[in-house]
N, C-alpha and C positions, 0 to 999 in steps of 0.2 A: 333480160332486156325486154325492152314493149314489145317490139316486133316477133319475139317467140313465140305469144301469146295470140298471132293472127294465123285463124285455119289455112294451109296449105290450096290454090284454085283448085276448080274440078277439072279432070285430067281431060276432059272435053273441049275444054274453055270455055265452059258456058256454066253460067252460076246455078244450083240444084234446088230446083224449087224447094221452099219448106213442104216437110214433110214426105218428102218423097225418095224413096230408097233409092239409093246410087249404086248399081251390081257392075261389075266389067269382068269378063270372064279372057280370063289367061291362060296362055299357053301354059302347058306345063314346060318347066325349065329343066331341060336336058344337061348334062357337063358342056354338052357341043356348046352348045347356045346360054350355055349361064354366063350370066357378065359379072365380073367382079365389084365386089363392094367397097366403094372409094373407102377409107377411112374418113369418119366425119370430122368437118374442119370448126374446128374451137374459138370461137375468137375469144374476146379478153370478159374476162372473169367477171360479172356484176357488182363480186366485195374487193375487187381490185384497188376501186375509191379508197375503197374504206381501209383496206390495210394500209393505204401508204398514207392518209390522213392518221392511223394507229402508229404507224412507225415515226412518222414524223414530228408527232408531238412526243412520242418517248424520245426520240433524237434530242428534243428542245430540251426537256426533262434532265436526259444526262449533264448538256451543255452549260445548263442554267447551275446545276449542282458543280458542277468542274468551275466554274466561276466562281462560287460563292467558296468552295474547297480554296484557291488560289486567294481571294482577299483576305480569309480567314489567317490563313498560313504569311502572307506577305505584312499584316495588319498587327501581327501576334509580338507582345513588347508595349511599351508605354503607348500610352493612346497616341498621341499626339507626333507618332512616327510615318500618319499616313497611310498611302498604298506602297511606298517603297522603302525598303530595309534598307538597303545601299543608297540612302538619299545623297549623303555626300560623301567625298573620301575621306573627311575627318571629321570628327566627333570630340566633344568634348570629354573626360572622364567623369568630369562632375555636371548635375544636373543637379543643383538645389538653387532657388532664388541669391543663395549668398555666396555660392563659390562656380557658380556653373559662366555665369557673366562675366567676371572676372576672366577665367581660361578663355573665352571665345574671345574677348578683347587683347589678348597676350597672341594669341595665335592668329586673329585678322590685322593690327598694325601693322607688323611687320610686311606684309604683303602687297604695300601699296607705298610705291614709290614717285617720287619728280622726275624727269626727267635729268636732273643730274645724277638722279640714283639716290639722293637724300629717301627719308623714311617720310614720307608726305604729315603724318600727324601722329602724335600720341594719342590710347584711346584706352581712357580708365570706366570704370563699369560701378555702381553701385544703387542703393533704392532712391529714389525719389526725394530729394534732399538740396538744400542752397547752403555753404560752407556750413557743413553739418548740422542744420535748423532740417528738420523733417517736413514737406509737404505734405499737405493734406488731400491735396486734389489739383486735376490740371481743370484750371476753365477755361476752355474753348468759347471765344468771340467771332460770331461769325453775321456777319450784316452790324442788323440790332438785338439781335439773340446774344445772351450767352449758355451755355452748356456744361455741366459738372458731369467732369468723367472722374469717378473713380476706381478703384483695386490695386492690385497689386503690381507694381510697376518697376522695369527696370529702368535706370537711365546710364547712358552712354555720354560721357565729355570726348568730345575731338578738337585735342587742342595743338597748336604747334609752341615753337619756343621763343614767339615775336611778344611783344608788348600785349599784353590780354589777352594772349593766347592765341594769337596770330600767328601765321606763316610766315616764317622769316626770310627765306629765300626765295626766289625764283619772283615769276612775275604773275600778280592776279589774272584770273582768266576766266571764260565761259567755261572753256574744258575743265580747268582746276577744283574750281567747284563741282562739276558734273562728276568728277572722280571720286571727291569727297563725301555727292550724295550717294555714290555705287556702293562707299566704304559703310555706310551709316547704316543702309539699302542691308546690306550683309551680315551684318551687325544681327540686325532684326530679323533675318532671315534666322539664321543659325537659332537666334534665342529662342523665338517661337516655333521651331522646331524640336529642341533638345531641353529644354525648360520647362515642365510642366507647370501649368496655375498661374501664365503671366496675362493679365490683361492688357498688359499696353507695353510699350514702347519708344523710351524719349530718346533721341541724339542731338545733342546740342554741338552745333558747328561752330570754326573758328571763326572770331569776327574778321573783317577787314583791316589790314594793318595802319595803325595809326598814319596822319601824314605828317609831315616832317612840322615840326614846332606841335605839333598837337597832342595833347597827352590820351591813355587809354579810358579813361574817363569820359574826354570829349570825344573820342574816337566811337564809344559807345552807344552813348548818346545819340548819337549823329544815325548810328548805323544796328541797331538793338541788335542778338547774338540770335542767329535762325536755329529752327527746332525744326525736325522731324517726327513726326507723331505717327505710329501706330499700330493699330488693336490686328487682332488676329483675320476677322475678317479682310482687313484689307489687303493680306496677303495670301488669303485661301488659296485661289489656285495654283500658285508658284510654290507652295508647301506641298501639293500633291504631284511635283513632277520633280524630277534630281536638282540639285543645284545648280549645277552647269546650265541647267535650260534658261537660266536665268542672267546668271553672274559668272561667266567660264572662271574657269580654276586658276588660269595666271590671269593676276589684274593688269590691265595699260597702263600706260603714263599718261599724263594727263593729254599728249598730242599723239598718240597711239589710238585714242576709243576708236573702234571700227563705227562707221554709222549704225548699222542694224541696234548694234549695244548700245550707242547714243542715244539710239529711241525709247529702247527698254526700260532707258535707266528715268529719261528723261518723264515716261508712262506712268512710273509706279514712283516718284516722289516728288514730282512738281505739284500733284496737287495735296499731297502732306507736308508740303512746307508752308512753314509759318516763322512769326517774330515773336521772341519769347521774352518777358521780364516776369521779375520774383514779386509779389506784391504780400504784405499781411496788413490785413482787415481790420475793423475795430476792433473787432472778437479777437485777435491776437493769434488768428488760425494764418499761416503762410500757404500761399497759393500758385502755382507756376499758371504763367498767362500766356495763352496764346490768340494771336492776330494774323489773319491774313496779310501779306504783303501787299503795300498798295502800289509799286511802282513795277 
């Protein structure tokens, strides 16, 4: 410490000239009269700092390694599984573009019901296709932009058993739809977690049930068939936390969503819906179109 390094005063109190011998002559110290020698007191150590600036970055050291030890291990399996192994309670057995889609559609249907108990929609799985004509690409219209996305894509049909594929029972609704998008929402979760190499992501929803004298044609027309669109980023963080944190594991009925899940659902695909038709070009290349909703 500084202060060790300042001369002790003269036992006079009075400061020694330079150069001039300081002599003080002493009793001699007898047993009677010897005083005991305190033991000298220590204070704290000057590499004190320093060790516990040494420990604590080995501290961080360990910490940092025990971290990256836990990602490694929790990470270990197909990339695309995340930080968490146990992301959901089921898994599909198949993961290829051409069978893994299929299971994850067999095992979310069923799960989502009407309020009567009815199965809310049927939901078949395959690539990127209009009655077996192959797509080329989806173009994204957005303003006066358009945009060509393409790769490798699955698409999801949500149909019911009405007239083009409409809902046959029950009554249209804010909520019904919301359910639909939760189902679609889950769809795309499961795939672009257990799917390797998928770029994108279509769900094409049931239209609106025709009205009474109106055929599904003009029912179409009227009302184009909404698409849910998307790519991997758009669901990055909810890939990195369980399922449940997202979509809990029993789904509501359409007058069941708790609000909290209303908002969730309403967050992560109000602004991936769109209006979708099939269009082919001069060039004879077929295209799935999509548009913002303008109402």
């Amino acid at each position: 410490m500084a202060r060790d390094l300042i001369p002790p005063p003269s036992p006079a109190g009075q400061p020694v000239p330079d150069g001039t011998p300081h002599l003080i002559e002493l009793p001699p110290e007898t047993p009677e009269h010897a005083t005991p020698h305190a033991p000298a007191a220590h204070g704290p150590s000057e590499f004190r700092n320093r060790f516990g600036f040494i420990m604590g970055g080995l501290g961080g050291i360990v910490l940092a390694a025990a971290a990256i030890a836990l990602i490694v291990f929790t990470t270990s399996g197909p990339p695309n599984e995340g930080l968490y192994k146990n992301w959901s309670k089921w898994k599909p057995q198949e993961t290829s573009m051409s069978d893994g889609p299929p299971e994850i559609a067999t095992h979310v249907a069923p799960e989502y019901k009407l309020d009567d108990g009815k199965q809310l929609v049927n939901v078949t799985a395959g690539p990127l296709e209009a009655q077996g004509v192959p797509l080329d690409d989806v173009i994204l219209q957005v303003q006066n932009s358009f945009h060509q996305i393409s790769g490798s894509a699955v698409m999801y049909t949500l149909s019911g058993l009405g007239p083009g594929g409409s809902i046959d029972s029950g009554t249209p609704s804010k909520e019904r739809h919301r359910l639909v998008r939760r189902e679609a929402l889950e769809l795309a979760l499961y795939t672009f977690r257990y799917v390797p190499h998928v770029d994108m992501v279509v769900a094409l929803l049931p239209p609106p049930k025709p009205a009474d004298g109106e055929t599904a044609e003009q029912a179409l027309a009227k009302n184009p068939v909404q698409a849910l669109l998307y790519r991997p980023g758009d669901l990055k963080g909810q890939l990195q936390v369980p399922l449940g944190a997202t979509v809990p594991a029993k789904a509501p009925t359409p007058d069941t969503i708790p609000a909290k899940e209303a908002t969730t659902i309403d967050a992560l695909t109000l602004s991936n819906l769109f209006l979708s038709t099939f269009r082919q070009t001069q060039d004879l290349r077929a295209h799935l179109v999509l548009q913002r909703p303008t109402g």
